[in-house]
N, C-alpha and C positions, 0 to 999 in steps of 0.2 A: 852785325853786332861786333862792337870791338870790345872785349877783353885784355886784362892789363894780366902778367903775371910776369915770373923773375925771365925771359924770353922777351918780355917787350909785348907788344900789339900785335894780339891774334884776330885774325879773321875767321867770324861764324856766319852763317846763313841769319840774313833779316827774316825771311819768309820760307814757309814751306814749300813753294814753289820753286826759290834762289836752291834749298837743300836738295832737289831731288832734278836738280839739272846737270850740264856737263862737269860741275863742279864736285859731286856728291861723293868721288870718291876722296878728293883731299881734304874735304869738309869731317870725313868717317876718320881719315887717318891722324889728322887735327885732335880730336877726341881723344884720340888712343898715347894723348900725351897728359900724365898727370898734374903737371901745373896749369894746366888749360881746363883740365876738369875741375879742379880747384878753386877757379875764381869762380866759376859760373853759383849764381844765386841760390840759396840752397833754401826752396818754398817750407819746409820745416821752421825757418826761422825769420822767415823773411813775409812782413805784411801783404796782404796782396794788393793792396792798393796803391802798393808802390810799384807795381809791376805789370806791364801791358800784357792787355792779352795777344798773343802771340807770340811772344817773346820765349826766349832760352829758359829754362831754368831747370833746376835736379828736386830730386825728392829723394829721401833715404828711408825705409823702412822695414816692413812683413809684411807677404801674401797672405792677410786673410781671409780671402774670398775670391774662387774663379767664377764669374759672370757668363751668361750667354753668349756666343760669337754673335759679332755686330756686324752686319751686311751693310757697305755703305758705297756712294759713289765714287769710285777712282778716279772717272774723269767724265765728264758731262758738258753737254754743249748749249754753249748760252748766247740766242740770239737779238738780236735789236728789235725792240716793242715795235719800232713804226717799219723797217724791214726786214724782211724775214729772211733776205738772201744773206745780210751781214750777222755772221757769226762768229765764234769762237770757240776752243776746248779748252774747258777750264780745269787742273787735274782737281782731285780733293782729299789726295792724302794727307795725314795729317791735320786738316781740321775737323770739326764739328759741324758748321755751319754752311750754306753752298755759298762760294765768292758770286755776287749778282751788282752790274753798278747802275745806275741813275739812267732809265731805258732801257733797262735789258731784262730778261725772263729766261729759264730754266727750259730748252727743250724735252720733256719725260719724255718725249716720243722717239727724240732722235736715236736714231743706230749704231753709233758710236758712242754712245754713254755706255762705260763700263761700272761692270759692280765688284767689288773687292769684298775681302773679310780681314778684321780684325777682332782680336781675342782684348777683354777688359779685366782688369787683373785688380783688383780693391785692396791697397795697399793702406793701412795704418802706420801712424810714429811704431818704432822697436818698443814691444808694452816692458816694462821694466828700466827699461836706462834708467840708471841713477842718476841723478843730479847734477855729480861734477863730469860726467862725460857729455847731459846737455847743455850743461854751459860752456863748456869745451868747443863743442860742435858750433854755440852758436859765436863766441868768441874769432872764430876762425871765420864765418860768414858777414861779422861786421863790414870787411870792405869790399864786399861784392853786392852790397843791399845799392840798387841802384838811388841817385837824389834826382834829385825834380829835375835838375840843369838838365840831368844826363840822359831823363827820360824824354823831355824836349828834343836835344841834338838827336835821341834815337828815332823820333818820329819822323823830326824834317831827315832825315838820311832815308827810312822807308818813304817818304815820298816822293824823295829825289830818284832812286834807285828804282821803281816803278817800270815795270815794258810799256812802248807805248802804247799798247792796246787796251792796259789798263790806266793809264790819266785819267781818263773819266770819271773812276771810279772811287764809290765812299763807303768803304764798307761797312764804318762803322756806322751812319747816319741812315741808308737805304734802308726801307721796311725787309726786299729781299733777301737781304742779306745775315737772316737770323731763320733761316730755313735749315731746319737739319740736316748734315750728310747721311743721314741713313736711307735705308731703302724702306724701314717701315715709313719713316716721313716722308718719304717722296712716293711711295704708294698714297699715303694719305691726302699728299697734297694732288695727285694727280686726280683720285675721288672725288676731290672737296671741289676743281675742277671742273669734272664731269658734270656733280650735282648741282654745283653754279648754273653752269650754259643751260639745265634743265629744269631748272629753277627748283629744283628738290629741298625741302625745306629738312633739314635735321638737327636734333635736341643734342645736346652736349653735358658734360658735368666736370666740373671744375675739382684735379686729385686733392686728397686730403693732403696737409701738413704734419706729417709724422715727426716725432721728435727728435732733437738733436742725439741724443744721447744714442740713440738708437741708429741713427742713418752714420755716424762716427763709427760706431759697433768697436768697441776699445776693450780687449781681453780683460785689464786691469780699467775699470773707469773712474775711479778713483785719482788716477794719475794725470796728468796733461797734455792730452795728445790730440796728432793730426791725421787726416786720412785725404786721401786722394785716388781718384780712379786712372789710371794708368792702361792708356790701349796701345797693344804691342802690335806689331804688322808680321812679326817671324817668329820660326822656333817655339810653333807655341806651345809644343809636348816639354821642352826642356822647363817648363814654370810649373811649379808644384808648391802647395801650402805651407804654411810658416817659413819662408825661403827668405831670408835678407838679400834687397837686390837695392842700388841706387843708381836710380834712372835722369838723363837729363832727354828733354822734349820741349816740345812745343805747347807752352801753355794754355789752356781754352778755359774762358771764365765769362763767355757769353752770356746774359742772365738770361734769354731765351732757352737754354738749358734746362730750366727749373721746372719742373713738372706742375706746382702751385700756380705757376701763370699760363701752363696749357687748359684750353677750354680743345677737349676732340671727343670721341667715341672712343670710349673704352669699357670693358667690362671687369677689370680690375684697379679700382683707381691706388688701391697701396700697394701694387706693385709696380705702377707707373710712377710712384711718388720714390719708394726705394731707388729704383733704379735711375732715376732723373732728381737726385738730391740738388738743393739750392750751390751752383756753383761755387758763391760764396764761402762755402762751409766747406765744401768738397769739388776744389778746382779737378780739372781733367788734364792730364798730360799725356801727351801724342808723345811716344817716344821714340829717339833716334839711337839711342846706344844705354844699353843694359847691363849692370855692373851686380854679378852676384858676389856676396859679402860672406867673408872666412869667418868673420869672427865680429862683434859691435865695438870694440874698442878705436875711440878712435884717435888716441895717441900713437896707433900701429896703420894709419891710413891716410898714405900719401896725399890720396886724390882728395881728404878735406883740408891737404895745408899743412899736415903735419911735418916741423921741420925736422924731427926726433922719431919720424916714422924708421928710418934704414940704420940707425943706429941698431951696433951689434953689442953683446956685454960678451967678454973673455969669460971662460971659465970662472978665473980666480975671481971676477965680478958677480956673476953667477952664484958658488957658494954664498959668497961674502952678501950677498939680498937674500938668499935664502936662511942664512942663518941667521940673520936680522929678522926677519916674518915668520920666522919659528918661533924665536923668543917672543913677537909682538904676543902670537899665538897665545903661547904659553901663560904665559902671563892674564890673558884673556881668559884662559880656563885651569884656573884656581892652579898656575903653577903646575899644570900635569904635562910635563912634555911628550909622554906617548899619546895624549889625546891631539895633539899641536901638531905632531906626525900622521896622525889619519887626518886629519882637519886639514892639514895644507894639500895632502894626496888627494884628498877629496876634492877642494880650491883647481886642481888642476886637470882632473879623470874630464874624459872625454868618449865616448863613442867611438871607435877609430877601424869596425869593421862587423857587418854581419853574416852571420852564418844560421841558414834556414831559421829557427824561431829566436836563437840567439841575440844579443846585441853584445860585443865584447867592447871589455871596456869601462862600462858601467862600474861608478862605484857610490852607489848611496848608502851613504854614512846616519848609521844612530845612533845617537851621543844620548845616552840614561842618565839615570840616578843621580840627576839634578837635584841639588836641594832642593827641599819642599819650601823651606825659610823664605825664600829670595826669588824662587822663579821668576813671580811675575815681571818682573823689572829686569834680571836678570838677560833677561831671552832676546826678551827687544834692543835692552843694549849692546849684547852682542851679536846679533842683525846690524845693529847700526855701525861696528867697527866694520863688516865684513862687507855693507854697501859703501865704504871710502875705498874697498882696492876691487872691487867689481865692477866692471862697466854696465852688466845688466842681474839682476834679482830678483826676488820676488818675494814677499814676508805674509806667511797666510798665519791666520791665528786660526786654530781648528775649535772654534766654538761649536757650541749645538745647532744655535740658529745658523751659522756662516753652512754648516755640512747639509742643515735641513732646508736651506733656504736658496742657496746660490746655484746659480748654472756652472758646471764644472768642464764640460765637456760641449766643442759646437754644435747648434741645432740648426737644422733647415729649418726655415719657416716658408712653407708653400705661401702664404698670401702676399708675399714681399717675394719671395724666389730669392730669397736670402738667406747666406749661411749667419745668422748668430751666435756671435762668438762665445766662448766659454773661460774660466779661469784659467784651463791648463794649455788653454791655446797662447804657447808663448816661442820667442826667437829660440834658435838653439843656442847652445852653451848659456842660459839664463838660468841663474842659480838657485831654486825652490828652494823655502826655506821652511818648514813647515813645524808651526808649534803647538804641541801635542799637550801640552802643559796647561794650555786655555779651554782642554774639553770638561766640559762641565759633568753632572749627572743625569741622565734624562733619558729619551727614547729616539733613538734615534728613526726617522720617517724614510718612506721612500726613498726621497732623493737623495736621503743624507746613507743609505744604504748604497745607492748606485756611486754615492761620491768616492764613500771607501773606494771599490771596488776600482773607480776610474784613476783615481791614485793608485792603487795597488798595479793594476796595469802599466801606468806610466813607469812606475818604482820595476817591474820584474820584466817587461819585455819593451820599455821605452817606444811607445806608441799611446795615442789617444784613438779614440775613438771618435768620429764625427756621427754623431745622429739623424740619419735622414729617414726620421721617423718607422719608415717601413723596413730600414735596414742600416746596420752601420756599416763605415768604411776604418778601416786603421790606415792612420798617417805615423810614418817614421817620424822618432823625435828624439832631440839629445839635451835632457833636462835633466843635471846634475840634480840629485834632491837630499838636502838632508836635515835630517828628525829630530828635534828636542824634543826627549821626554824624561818625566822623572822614570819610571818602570819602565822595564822593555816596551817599547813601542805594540800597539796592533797593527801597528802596517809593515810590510814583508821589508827585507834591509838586505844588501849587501854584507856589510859589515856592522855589526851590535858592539857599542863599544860606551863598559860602564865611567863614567869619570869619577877619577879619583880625589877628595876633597878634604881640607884636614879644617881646623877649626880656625887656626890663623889664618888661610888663604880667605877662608868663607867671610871672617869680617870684615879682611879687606878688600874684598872685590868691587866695591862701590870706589873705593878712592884708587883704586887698580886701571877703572875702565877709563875714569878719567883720564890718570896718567896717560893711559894709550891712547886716547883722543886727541889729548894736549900734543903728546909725539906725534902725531901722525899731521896735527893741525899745521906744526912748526918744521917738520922733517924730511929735507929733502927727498929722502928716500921713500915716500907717500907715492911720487910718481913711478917711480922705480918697482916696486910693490906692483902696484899696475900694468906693466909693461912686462913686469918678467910673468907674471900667473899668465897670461895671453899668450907670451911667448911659448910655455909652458905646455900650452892644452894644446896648441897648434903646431909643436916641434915632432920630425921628423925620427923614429926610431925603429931600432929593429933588434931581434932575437941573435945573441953572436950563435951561429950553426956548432961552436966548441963547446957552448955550454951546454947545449942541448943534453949529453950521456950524463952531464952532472946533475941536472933537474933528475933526468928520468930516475939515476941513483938515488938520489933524497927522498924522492916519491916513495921509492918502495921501501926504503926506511922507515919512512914516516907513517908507510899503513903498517908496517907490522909494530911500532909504539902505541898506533891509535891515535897521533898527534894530528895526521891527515884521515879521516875517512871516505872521501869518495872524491870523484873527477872535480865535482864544482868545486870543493873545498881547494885541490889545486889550481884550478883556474884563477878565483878567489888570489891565492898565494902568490902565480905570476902577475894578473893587473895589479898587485899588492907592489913588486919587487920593480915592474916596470915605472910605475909612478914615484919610486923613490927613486929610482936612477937619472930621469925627467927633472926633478927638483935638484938634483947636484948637476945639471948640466949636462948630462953622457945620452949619448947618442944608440947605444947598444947596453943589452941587460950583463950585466958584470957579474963576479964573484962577491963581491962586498954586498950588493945591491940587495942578492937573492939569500942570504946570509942575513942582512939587517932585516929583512921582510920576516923570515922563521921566526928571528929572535921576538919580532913584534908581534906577530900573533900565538908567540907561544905566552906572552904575557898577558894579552889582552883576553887569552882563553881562562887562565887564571882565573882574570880577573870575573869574567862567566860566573862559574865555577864556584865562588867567592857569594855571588849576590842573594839574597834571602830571596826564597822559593813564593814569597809575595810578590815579588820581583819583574818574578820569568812567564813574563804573559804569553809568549810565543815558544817555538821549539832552538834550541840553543844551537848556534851559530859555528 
């Protein structure tokens, strides 16, 4: 396969067989160039009709689900129907199906057929991308979608390029050749065999057609997304769930695949339908090189094109976007700039190390004492400014039905040997945004009890909970979250932080939010916004060792005022101090930094302090 990019005409592997010969290491090191990874077809955005199966192409997403290890044939030997002494060794990595051509058959018997394992990794679109980063992404894939011409020239070049052993051969037209590489279908087929030559007559049933919705398994399904099964050949302990990784492989979209058109013996027919989904819907990618992902933005990702991906901003750049997205802030909520301060610190917090049950880092932000007047409209619109400079979000309204009704957390389902996904099942750095404002009065049921509870979790020890019925598992998670409520929140917070609102900001907050729309619709600095919060959460910092005796002094100051009372309330103060230094650019926590942090939670406690004791649903912060 030839590849165009700013290098000129690269050379890829046509076949899987061309990839794992004496070629395979310059073919690996090919890869390991990002304009080459660039062009290649990015199956997210690209039809699949336009795409042979076999062929190159990437998928970009989250590990939703790790799959059974697949036992299949490495390499197996396939002899001539009329003689048995002409043979060959066919490998079968990398595909699905056994290569068989026009007189030839599969020896199961022979002693050189090896069996391999590979691990299937059920990979979903990133649930949450906004918008302008999926048009971004697909923007960037427009000229890699191959056209008809090119599909043409790619085939006659696969048949030219052919060893002579295989001329013969038609893979796509021969009955053989839609045999599956696994070892359970070649046990089957070696049965079905046996009970032939014995004439053994046996009953079959034809799997059910489970639904789309369901075989997709899409955290948010509301939104529009793709899934694909991805089988890795290495390293299969380094793959762990929710992991952003972007894979490029060898396409498999056999419709022999599809479990709907298997007639065999089975005793489970929906979990032969789960796991054998209609190609069409859920291509398979064999994959040759595995790309785990820092972050989903993908104005910071060379490998999709980006030409603004290495751009660096100076300092005085730096400030000069941050004080820009302060104000934006600001203005966004009724003119309060100490809320526009925790709001962008929040925009930026990240997870960035744990300690036994710890996750440091964490900063979920609850923004109260929302007007009662205006919420409703209020909330959403401001979700809406906050998804044009987020690459990934998420907007739950916490109704009574949504907490009594919804799956929050993944559940095994034994009859599928399927994990089904849940709502909190999301990428990292994906910005929860939870409106507390849409809960109604009522009772809340079972599940909408267990939902608390699995927000709550998520919120104080950033972990989920996978359900496998007889027992759960905790997966690590980094899911910035933050609360709009009018009263302090019932869900556990970081930081409670009441907003401050006078009577002129309040009426103008509708023609407010516009304006920021309007700016952001028209204003360069829209992408800038974008670029720096990513830069943001993903920059590199550390503790200056001189400041160290200065904390420790403040500390003890601060218990004997009462201003501090206990270790978390410091800790609290430093991720506080750290994430202001972050947003000005600095690399190391400063004097100013850990000074502007005091000064902000000495106001914010005020403002506690301040609120009417109808208020204070929770214990003060």
């Amino acid at each position: 396969m030839f590849l165009k990019n700013q290098a000129g005409d690269v050379n890829l592997p046509l076949t899987p067989e061309e990839f794992i010969g004496p070629n395979n290491a310059a073919f690996c090191k090919t890869l390991e160039d990002p304009n080459v990874w660039s062009t290649i077809p990015l199956l997210n955005y690209t039809p699949l009709h336009q795409l042979k199966d076999c062929s190159i192409v990437r998928f970009r997403g989250m590990i939703q689900d790790m799959l059974d290890p697949e036992i299949y044939l490495q390499s197996y030997e396939v002899k001539n129907s009329e003689d048995s002494k002409k043979s060959r060794i066919q490998p079968g990595k990398y595909r699905d199906c056994l290569v068989v051509g026009s007189g030839e058959e599969v020896n199961y018997y022979a002693e050189s057929n090896e069996q391999g394992e590979r691990r299937v990794l059920f990979v979903v679109s990133i649930p949450g991308i906004n918008d302008w980063a999926r048009c971004y992404e697909e923007s960037l894939n427009k000229n890699n979608i191959p056209q008809t011409s090119e599909l043409q020239s790619l085939e006659a070049s696969c048949s030219k390029k052919r060893p002579v052993a295989e001329e013969e051969m038609d893979v796509e037209s021969t009955e053989n050749s839609t045999i599956n590489n696994t070892v359970d279908s070649y046990k089957r087929q070696r049965v079905e065999a046996e009970e032939s030559s014995a004439n053994v007559a046996s009953s079959s049933k034809q799997a059910p057609c489970l639904g789309a919705d369901y075989l997709l398994n899409s955290p948010i399904p509301d939104r529009p997304s793709k899934a694909c099964m991805v089988k890795v050949y290495t390293d299969f302990e380094s793959y762990t769930l929710n992991t952003l990784i972007d894979v490029v492989g060898f396409l498999s979209v056999d419709p022999s695949l599809d479990a709907s058109t298997m007639e065999v013996d089975y005793d489970n027919a929906n979990e032969l339908q789960a796991q054998n989904p209609p190609p069409s819907l859920i291509p398979r990618l064999h994959a040759i090189a595995v790309l785990k992902l820092p972050h989903a933005n993908p104005l910071l990702d060379i490998r999709l094109g980006s030409v603004q991906a290495n751009e660096e901003l100076d300092n005085m750049s730096i400030l000069s976007v941050q004080k820009d997205l302060r104000m934006l802030l600001t203005l966004c909520l009724f003119n309060d700039d100490l809320a526009a301060e925790y709001l962008l610190s929040h925009l930026i917090s990240t997870v960035y190390s744990r300690c036994e049950l710890q996750s440091i880092g964490k900063f979920a932000l609850n923004i109260c004492n929302l007007p009662k007047d205006i919420v409703a409209d209020y909330t959403k619109q401001l979700y809406g400014i906050l998804e044009q400079i987020l690459p990934v979000s998420h907007y739950l309204a916490m109704t009574l039905d949504t907490m009594n009704i919804a799956t929050f957390v993944p559940k095994k389902d034994y009859e599928t040997n399927k994990l089904v996904s849940g709502l909190l099942q999301l990428a990292p750095h994906t910005h929860l945004v939870l409106d507390e404002t849409c809960m109604q009065q009522g009772k809340l049921e079972t599940n909408g009890v267990l939902a608390i509870q699995s927000i709550a979790n998520l919120i104080n020890n950033q972990q989920i909970k996978c359900n496998f019925q007889y027992y759960d598992i905790d997966y690590n998670v980094d899911i910035p979250v933050l609360i709009l409520s009018e009263g302090r929140s019932m869900l556990p917070s970081d930081i409670s932080l009441p907003l401050k609102t006078d009577t002129e900001s309040r009426d103008l907050i509708k023609e407010t939010l516009k304006a920021a729309n309007h700016y952001l619709s028209q204003n360069s600095r829209l992408e800038q916004f974008r670029r720096y919060l990513t830069k943001a959460k993903t920059s590199a910092f550390a503790l200056n060792p001189d400041d160290t005796e200065m904390i420790q002094n403040d500390f003890v100051e601060m218990r004997k005022s009462d201003s501090v009372t206990s270790a978390d309330d410091l800790h609290s103060l430093l991720v506080l101090s750290r994430l202001l230094a972050i947003a000005r650019g600095k690399e190391v926590l400063d004097k100013e930094s850990w000074e502007l942090a005091k000064e902000m939670e000495v106001k914010r406690r005020h403002r506690l302090a301040a609120l009417p004791k109808s208020n204070m649903r929770t214990r003060q912060q």
